[in-house]
C-alpha positions as CSV (number, residue, x, y, z in Angstrom):
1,X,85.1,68.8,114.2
2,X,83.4,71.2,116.5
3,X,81.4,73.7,115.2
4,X,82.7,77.0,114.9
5,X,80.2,80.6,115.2
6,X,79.8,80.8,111.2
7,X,78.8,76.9,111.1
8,X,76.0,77.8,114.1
9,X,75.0,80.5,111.9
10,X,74.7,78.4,108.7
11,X,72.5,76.0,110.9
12,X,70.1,79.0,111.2
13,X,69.5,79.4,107.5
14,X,65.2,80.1,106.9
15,X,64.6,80.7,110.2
16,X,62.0,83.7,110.2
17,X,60.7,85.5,113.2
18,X,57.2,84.6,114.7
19,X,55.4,87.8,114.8
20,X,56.9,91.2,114.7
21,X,60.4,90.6,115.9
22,X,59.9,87.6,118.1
23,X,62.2,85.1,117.9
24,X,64.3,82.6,119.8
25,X,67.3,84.5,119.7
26,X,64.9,87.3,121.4
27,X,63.7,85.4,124.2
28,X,67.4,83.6,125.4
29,X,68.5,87.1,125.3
30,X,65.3,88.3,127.6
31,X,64.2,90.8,124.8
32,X,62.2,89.7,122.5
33,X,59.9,91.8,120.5
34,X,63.1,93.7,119.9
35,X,65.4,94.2,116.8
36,X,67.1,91.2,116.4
37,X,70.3,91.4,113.9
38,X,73.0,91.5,117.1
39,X,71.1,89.2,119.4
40,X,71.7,86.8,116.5
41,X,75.5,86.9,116.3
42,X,75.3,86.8,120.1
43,X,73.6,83.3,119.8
44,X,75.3,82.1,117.4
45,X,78.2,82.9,119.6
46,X,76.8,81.2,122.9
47,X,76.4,77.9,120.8
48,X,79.7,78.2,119.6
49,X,81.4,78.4,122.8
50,X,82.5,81.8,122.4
51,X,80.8,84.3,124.2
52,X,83.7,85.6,125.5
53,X,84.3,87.0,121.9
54,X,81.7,88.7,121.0
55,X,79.5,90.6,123.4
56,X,76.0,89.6,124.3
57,X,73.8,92.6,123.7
58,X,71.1,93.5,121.3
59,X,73.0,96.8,120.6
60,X,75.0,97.1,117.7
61,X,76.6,100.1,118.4
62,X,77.8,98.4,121.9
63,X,79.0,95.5,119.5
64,X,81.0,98.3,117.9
65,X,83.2,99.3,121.0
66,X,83.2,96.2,122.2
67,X,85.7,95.7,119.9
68,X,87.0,99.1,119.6
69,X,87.8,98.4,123.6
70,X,89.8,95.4,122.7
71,X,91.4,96.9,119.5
72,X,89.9,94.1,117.0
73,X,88.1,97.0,115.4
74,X,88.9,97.0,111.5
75,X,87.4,100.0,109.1
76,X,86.1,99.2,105.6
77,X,88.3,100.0,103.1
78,X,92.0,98.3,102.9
79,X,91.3,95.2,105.4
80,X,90.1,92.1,104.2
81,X,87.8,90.7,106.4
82,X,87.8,86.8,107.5
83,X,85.4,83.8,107.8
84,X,83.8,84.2,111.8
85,X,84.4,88.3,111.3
86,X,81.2,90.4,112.4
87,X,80.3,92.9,109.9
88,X,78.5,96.0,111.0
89,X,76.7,98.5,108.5
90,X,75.8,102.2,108.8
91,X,77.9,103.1,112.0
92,X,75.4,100.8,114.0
93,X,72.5,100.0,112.1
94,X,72.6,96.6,111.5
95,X,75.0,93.5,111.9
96,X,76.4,89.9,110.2
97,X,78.9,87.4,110.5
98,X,81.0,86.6,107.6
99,X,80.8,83.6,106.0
100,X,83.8,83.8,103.3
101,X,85.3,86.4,100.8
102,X,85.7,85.8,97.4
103,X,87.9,87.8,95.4
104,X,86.0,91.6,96.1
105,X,82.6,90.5,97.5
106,X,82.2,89.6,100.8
107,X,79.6,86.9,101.8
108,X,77.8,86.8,104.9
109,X,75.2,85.1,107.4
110,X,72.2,87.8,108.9
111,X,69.6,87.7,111.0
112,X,66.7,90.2,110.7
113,X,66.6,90.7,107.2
114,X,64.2,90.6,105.5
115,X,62.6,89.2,108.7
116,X,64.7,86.4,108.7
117,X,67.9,84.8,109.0
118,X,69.2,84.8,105.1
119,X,73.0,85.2,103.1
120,X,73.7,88.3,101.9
121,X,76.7,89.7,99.5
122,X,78.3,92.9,99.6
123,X,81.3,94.6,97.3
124,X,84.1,95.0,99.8
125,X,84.0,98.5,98.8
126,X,80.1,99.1,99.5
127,X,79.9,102.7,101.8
128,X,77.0,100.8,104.0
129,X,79.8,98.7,105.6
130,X,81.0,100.4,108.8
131,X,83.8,97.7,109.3
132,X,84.2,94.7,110.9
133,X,84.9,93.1,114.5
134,X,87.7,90.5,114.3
135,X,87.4,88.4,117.6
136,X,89.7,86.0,118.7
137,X,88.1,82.0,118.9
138,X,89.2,79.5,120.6
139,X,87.8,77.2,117.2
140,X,87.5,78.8,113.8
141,X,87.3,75.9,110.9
142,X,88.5,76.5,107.8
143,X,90.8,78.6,106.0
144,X,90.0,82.5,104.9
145,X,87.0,81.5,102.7
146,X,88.5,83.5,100.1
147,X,90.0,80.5,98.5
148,X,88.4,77.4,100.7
149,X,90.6,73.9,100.6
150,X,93.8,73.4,102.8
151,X,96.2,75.9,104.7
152,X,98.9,75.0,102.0
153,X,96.9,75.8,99.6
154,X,96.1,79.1,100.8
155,X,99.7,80.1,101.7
156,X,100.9,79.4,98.9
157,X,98.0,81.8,97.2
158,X,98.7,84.4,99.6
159,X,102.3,84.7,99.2
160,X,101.8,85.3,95.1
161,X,99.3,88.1,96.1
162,X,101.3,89.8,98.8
163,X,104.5,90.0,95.9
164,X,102.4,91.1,93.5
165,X,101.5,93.9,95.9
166,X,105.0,94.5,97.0
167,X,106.2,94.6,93.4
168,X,103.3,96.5,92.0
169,X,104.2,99.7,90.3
170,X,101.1,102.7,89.3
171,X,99.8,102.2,86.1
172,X,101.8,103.5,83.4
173,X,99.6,106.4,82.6
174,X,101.1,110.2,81.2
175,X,99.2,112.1,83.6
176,X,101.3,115.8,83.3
177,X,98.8,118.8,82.0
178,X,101.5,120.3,80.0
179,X,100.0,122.2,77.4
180,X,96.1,122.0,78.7
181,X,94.5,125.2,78.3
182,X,91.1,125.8,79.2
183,X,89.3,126.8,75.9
184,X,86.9,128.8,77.7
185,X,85.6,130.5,81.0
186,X,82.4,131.9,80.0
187,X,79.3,129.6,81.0
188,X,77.2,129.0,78.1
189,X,73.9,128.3,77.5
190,X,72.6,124.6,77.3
191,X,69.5,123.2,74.8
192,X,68.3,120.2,76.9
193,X,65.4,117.6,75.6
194,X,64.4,114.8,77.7
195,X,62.5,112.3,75.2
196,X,60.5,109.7,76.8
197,X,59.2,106.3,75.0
198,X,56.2,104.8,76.2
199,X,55.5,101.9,73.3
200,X,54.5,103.8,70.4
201,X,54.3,106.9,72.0
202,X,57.2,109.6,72.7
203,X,56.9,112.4,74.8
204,X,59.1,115.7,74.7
205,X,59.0,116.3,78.5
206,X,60.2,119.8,79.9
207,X,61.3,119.3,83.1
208,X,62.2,122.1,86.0
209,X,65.6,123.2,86.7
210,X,67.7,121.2,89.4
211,X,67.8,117.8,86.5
212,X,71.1,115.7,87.8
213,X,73.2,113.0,86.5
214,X,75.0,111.0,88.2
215,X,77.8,108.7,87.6
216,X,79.9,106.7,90.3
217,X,83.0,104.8,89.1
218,X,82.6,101.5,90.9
219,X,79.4,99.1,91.6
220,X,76.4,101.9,90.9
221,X,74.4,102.7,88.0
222,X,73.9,106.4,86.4
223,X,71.4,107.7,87.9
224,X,69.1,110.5,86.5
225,X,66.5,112.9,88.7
226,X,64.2,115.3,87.2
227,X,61.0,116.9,87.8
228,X,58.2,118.2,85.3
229,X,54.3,119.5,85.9
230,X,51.7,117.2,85.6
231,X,50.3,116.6,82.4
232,X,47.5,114.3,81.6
233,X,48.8,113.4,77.8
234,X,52.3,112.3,79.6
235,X,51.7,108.9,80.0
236,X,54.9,107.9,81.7
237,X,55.3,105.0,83.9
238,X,58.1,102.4,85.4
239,X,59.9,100.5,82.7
240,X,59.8,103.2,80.1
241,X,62.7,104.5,78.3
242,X,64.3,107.9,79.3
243,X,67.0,109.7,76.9
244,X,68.7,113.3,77.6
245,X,70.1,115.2,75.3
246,X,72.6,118.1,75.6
247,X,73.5,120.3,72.3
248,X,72.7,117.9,70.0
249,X,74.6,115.0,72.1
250,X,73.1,111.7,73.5
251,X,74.3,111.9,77.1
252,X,72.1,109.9,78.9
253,X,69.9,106.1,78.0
254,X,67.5,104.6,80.6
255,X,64.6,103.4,82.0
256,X,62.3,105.3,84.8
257,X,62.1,103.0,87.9
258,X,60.4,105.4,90.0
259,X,57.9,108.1,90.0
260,X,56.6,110.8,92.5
261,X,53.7,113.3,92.3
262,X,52.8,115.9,95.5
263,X,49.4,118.0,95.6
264,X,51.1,120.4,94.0
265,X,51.2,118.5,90.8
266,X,54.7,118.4,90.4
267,X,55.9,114.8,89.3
268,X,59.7,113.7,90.8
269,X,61.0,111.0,88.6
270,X,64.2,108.4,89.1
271,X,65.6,106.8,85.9
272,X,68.9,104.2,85.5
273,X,71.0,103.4,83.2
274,X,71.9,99.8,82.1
275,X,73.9,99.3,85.3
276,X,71.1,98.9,87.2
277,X,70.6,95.6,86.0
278,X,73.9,94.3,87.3
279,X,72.4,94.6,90.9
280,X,71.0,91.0,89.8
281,X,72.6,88.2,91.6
282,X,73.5,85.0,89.4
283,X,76.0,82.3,89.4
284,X,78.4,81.9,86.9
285,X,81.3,79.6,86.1
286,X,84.0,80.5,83.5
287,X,87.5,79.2,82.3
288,X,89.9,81.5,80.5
289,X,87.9,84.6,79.7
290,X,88.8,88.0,79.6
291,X,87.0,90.3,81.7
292,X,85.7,91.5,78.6
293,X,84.5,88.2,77.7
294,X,83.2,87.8,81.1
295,X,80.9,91.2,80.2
296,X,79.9,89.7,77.3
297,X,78.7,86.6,78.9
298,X,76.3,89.0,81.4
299,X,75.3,90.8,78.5
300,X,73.9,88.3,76.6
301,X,72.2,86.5,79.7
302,X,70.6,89.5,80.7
303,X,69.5,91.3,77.4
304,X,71.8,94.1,77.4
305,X,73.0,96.5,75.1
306,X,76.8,96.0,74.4
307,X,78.9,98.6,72.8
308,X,83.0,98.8,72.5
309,X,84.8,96.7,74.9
310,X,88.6,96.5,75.4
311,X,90.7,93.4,75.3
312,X,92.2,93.4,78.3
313,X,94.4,90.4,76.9
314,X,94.3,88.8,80.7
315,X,92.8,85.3,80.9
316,X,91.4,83.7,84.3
317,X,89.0,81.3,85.7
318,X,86.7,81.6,88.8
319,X,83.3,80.1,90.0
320,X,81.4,83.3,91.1
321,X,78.5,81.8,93.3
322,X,75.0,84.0,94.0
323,X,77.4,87.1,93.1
324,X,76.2,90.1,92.1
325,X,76.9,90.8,88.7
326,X,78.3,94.1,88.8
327,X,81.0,92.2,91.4
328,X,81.3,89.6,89.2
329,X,82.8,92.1,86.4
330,X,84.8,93.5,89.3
331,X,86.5,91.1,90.6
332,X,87.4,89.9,86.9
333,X,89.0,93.9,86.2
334,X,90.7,93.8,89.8
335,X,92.3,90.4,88.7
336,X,93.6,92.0,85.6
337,X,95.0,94.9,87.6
338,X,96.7,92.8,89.6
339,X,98.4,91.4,87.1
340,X,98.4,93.3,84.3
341,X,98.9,96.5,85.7
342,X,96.4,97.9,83.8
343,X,93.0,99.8,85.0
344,X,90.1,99.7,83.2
345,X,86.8,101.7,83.0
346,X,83.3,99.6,83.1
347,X,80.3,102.3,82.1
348,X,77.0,102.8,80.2
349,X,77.6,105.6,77.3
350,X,74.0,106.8,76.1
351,X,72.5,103.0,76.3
352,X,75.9,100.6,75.0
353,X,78.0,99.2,77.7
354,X,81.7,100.2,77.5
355,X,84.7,99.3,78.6
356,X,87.6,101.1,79.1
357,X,91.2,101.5,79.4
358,X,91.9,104.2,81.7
359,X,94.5,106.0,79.6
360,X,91.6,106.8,76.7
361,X,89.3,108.3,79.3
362,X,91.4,111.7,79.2
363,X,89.4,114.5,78.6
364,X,91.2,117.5,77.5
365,X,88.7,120.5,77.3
366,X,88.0,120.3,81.0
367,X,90.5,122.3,83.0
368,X,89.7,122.1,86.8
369,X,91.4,124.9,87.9
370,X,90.8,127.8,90.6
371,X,88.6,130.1,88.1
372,X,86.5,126.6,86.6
373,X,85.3,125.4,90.1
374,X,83.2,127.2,92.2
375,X,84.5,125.9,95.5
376,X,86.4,122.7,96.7
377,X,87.2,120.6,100.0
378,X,90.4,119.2,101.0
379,X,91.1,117.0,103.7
380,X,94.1,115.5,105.2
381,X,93.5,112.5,107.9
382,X,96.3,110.1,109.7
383,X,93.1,109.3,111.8
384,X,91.6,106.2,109.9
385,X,93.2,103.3,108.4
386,X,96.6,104.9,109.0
387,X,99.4,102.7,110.0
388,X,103.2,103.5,110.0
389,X,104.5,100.5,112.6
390,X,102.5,96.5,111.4
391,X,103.2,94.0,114.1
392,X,102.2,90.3,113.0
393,X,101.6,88.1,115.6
394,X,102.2,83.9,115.1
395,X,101.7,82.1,118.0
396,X,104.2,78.9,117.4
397,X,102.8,76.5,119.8
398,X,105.3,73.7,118.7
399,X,108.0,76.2,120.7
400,X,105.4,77.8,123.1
401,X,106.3,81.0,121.5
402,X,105.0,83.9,119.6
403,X,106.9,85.1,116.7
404,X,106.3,88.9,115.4
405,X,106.9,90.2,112.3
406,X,107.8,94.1,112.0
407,X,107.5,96.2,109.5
408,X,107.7,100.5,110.3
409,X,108.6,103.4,109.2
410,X,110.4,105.5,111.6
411,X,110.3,108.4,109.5
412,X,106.7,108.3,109.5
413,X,106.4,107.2,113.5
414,X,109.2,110.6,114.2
415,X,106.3,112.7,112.3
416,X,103.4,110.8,113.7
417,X,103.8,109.2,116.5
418,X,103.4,105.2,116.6
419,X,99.9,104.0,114.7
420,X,100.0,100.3,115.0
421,X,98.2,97.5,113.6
422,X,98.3,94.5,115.9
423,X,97.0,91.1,113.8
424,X,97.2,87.8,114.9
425,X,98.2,85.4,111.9
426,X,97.8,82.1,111.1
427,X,100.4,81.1,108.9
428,X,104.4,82.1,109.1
429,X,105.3,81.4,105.9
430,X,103.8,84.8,105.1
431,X,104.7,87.3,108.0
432,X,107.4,89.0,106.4
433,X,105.7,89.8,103.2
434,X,102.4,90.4,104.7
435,X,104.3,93.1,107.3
436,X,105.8,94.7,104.1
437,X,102.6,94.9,101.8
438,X,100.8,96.3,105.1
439,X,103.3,99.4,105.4
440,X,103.0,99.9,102.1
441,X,99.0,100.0,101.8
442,X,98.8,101.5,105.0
443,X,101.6,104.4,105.7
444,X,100.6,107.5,104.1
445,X,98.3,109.7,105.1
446,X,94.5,110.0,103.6
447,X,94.0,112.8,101.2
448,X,90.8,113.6,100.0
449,X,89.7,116.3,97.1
450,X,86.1,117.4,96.2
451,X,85.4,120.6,93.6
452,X,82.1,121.8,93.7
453,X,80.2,123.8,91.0
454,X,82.6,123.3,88.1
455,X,81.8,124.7,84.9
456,X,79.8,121.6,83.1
457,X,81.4,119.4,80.4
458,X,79.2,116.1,78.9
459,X,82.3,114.7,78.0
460,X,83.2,113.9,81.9
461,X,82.0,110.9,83.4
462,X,83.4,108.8,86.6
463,X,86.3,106.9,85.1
464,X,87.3,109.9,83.2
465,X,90.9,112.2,83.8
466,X,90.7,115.4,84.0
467,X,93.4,117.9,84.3
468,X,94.0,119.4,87.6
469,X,95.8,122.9,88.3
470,X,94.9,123.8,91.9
471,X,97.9,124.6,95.0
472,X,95.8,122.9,98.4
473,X,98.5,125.0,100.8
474,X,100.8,122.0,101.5
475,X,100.7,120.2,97.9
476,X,100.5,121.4,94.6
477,X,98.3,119.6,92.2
478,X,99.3,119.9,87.9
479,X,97.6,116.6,86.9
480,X,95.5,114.8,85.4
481,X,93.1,113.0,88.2
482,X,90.7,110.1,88.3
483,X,86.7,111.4,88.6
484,X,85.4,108.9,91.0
485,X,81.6,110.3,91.2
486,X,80.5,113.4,89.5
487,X,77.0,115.2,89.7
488,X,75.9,117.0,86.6
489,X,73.5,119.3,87.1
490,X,71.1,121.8,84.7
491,X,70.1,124.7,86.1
492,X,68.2,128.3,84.4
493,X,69.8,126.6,80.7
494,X,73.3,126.5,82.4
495,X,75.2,123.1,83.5
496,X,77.9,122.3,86.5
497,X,79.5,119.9,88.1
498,X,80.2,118.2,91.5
499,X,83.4,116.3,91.5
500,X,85.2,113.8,93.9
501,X,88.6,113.0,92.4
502,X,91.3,110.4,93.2
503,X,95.0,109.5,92.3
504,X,98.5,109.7,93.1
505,X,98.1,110.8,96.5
506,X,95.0,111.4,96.7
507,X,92.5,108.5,97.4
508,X,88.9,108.4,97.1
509,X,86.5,109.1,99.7
């Protein structure tokens, strides 16, 4: 079997460049000396036979509309990308090929990082990720990586997970605000203490206005930022442990990872919560565990501090190779979603891992409503991932034909216009359901909500609901929504809060 562009890369595994950015791939391309990542893929390419899919340039942004050009163009977010795919990060800052997606991580081959050509893994979700090329090879071995072995075997594995899609209903959650009143609109003052541990010693630290937390929902640790005036009896450095507490209440547990001090003598430290060890890449096999259980597993390897975890009654098995573990726990909760319907909140409360069922993450005292927040931004898009006509394409070369499968919404197209996505497929046995689950994911319009300067409650965290009373002009929100990252900050002995919120049609951002 020949080799294929992702086999070419794998070859190149350890090769490092020979003085600053000098390498082979540098020299056939008649640039070396220069940033290497695309000139890589380019290679790899040329010794794959396929330079006529993917351009030979050292630019990634050219590698970009190359394939905007040719429409092969995919944005991060509801494509799954495929084994030979190019990756690009941070609208042109960097480049891969993909290797193979498991479950939500995908795996891929670079070259200049780290100053070599290494694997790297990335959630599927990650905000670096631009999107991804999708050329089209004349030889590409292998199945989508996402499950390895034969076509059957995949087929059959993709036609349960497109029905499940097609049949999958929102999560049973009562999300009406009826009866939600907002106790209060005053603004209260705060009592903050920061408490930090350095072995025996603990240090009341008062810090200067502007101290956030932050909490994202998927994949990042809380973060905390603070500064204070230098003072020689504070004897704080990396590794120690950090506590905040608001009004008597544990908020916040973790350790300082980075500190800061200017000529003025004002010291800037960074702190995470438990999460932050989940960044840690390890391999781990299991067979009929829970996702809790699967938590519990990572917790014990790694010296954590567990607190209440759900059942979420769901068993599975899966061999997560050099994962990351926070993608490890994810793709055991997206499995469970998938089947059981059920969505579930991973977090760090004050130093004890939880886990959640989103239904118990309602917090009632926290009206967002047009006298609570300060400000908020709305925005409506049919501009990205936005499809309302999927055309599959199966080229059937036993008949020397190519067989489409349609699925559109003509509503939608009257409104719109046509917005098509054009993919070439491998396998009929799943056109028709793999149209259907497309329209579906993809035809509806992106709606995004952020409230800025809310009055502050400890009680929210990402993962929480919080009820929603707020008419946007052309929809009318009464609700309880999904936090997907919110910003606490203390400011003059006063708290508020930044908020990016999700659900129903509303997605995040």
């Amino acid at each position: 079997m020949a080799k294929d562009i992702v086999d070419i890369a794998i070859g190149e595994l350890g090769y490092a460049e020979q003085g600053e950015n000098r390498t082979k791939y540098g020299a056939w391309m008649g640039m070396n000396g220069a940033a290497w990542c695309h000139m890589f893929v380019s290679w790899c390419a040329y010794q794959a036979g396929e330079s006529a899919a993917v351009p030979k340039t050292a630019s990634c942004a050219n590698g970009i509309s190359f394939f905007k050009n040719k429409g092969q163009f995919k944005y991060r977010g509801k494509y799954t990308p495929k084994r030979g795919d190019i990756i690009h990060f941070r609208n042109g800052g960097h480049v891969g090929i993909v290797e193979k997606v498991k479950g939500s991580t995908v795996h891929t081959v670079e070259g200049n990082s780290s100053d070599k050509v290494t694997r790297r893994s990335y959630s599927l979700s990650d905000t670096s990720i631009t999107g991804y090329g999708v050329p089209t090879y004349k030889n590409l071995n292998g199945a989508n990586s996402s499950t390895g072995g034969s076509t059957k075997k995949t087929s059959k594995e993709e036609l349960a997970y497109l029905k499940r899609i097609l049949k999958k209903k929102k999560p049973t959650v009562d999300l009406s605000v009826n009866g939600i009143v907002q106790e209060t609109n005053e603004l209260p003052d705060c009592n903050i203490e920061v408490l930090v541990n350095n072995g025996k010693n603990l240090f009341t630290i008062p810090v200067k206005d502007g101290m956030k937390i932050i909490w994202e929902r998927k994949g990042t640790p809380g973060k905390l930022t603070f500064e204070t005036k230098y003072d020689k009896d504070f004897k704080i450095v990396e590794g120690n442990s950090i506590s905040v507490t608001v009004d008597g209440t544990k908020i916040f547990y973790g350790f300082i990872f980075t500190r800061q001090m200017s000529k003025d003598g004002i010291m800037s430290f960074t702190a995470y919560d438990q999460l932050r060890y989940l960044k840690n890449k390890e391999t781990l096999i299991y067979k009929n565990k829970r996702a809790d259980e699967v938590i519990k597993i990572i917790a014990e390897r790694f010296n954590l501090n567990c607190g209440k975890l759900a059942n979420t009654s769901y068993k599975m098995s899966a061999v997560e190779d050099d994962t990351t573990l926070f993608d490890i726990i994810q793709n055991a909760l997206d499995n469970t979603l998938m089947v059981k319907n059920k969505v579930y909140v991973f977090y760090d409360k004050a130093g004890q891992l939880r886990l959640s069922n989103v239904a118990d993450m309602k917090v009632n005292n926290c009206l967002i409503d047009e006298e609570t927040g300060g400000n908020y931004t709305y925005k409506t898009t049919i501009d990205d991932d936005v499809y309302n006509q999927i055309k599959l394409v199966y080229e059937n070369k036993d008949k020397g034909t190519y067989d489409l499968y349609i699925s559109k919404s003509t509503k939608n197209i009257n409104n719109w216009g046509v917005l098509q996505l054009l993919e070439k497929i491998d396998d009929p046995d799943v056109g028709k359901l793999k149209s259907q689950a497309y329209l579906k994911l993809y035809n509806q319009k992106q709606r995004n909500l952020k409230v800025s300067d809310v009055i502050g409650c400890t009680k929210v965290r990402a993962g929480s609901l919080v009820p929603v009373l707020l008419n946007l002009g052309d929809i009318k929100i009464a609700n309880y929504m999904l936090v997907d990252k919110v910003t606490h900050t203390f400011s003059n002995r006063q708290h508020f809060m930044d908020l990016s919120l999700s659900g129903g049609d509303f997605s995040a951002e």
